[in-house]
C-alpha positions in Angstrom: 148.5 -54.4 -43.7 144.9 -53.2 -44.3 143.8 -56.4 -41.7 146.4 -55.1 -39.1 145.2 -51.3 -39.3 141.6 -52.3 -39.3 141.9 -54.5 -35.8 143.6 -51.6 -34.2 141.0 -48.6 -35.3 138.0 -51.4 -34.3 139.9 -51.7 -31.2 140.9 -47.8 -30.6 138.0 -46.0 -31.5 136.4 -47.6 -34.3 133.6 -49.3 -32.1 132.4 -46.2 -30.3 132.6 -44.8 -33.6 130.4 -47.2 -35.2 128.0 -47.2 -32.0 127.8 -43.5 -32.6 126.4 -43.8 -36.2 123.9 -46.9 -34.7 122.3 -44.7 -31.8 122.0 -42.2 -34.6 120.4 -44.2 -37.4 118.1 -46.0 -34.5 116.7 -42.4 -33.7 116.4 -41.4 -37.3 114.4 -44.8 -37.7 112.2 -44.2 -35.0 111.1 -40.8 -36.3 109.3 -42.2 -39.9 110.0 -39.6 -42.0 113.6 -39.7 -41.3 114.7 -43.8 -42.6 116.3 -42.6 -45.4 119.2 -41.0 -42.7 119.4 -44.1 -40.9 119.7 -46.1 -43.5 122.9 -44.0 -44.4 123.8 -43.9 -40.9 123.9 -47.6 -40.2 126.0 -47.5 -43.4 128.3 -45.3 -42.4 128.7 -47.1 -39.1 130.0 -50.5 -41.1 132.4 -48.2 -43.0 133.2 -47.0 -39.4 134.0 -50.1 -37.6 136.0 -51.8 -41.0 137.2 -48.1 -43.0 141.0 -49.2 -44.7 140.4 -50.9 -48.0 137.2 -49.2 -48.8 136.7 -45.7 -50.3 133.9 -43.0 -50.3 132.5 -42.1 -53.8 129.9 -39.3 -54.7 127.1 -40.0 -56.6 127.0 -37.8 -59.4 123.3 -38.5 -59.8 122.7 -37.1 -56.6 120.2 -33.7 -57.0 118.6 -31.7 -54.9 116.5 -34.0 -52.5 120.0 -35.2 -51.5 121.6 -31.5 -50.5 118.6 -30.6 -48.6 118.8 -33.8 -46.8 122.7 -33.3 -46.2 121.6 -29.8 -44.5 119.4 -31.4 -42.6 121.7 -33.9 -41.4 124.4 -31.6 -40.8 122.6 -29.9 -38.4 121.1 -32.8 -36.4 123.6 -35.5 -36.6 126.7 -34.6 -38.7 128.3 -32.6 -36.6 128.5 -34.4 -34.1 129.8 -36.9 -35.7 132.3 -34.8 -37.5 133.6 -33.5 -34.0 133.8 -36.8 -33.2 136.5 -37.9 -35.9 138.3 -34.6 -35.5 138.7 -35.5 -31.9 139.4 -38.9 -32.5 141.9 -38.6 -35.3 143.7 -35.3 -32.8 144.3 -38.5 -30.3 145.5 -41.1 -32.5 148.3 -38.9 -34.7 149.9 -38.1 -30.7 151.9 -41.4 -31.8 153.7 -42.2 -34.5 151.8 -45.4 -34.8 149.0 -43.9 -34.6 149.5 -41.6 -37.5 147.6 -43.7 -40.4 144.7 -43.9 -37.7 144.4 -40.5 -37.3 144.3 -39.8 -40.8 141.7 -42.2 -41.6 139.7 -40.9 -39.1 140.1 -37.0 -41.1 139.1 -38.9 -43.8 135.5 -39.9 -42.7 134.5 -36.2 -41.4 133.3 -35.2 -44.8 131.0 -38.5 -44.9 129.7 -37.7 -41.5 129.0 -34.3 -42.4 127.0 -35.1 -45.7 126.2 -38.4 -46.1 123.6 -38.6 -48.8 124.7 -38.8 -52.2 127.2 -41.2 -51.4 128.9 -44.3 -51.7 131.1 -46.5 -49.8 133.2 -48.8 -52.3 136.0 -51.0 -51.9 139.5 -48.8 -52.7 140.2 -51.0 -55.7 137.0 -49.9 -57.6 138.0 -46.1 -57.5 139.4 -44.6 -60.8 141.3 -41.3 -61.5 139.3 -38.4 -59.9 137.3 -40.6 -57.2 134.8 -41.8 -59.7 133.7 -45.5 -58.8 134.4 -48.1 -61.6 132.3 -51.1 -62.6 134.4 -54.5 -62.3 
């Protein structure tokens, strides 16, 4: 089932998704001091092209360096981004097919808003409470 919803959000909106994330993380490479974000951002956009089966985890490790760069994010790139997936999931839950879609795509707007100081992990290595567990 996770094959089947994955080809149809790649073919509905999970490529211009994904492309959004690349043109972001290419800018964010081109400007040096800014790698770090698109580095996140090109891993945001394989979550975005492939998202059922895999699950987003936060780091609890993740300190201060990682909030201000959030902030920062937030107000270049994430909401964008964000406003992308809210528009995005608004269009696919208009069907009933489309539901799950829709719903996956709610799911990723707190990833695109703050990205750093998190993980993307497959949806089998997340315990009770969203904390990632070692296989």
């Amino acid at each position: 089932m996770r094959t089947i919803l994955n080809v149809i959000w790649l073919l509905l909106c999970g490529l211009w998704m994904a492309l959004g994330y690349v043109v972001a993380g290419i800018i964010c490479c081109i400007l040096i001091i800014t790698i770090p974000f698109g580095i996140a951002s090109f891993r945001m956009a394989n979550y975005a092209l492939w998202p059922f089966g895999r699950s987003v985890v936060r780091k609890p490790e993740a300190g201060a360096m990682s909030m201000i760069g959030n902030i920062i994010w937030l107000l270049f790139a994430g909401i964008w981004l964000a406003i992308g997936h809210i528009t995005t999931g608004i269009a696919m839950c208009i069907t009933i097919i489309g539901i799950p879609l829709g719903i996956a795509s709610f799911k990723m707007v707190p990833i695109a808003l703050l990205p750093l100081g998190a993980d993307i992990v497959p949806s089998d290595q997340v315990g009770p409470g969203g904390a990632a567990v070692s296989v």
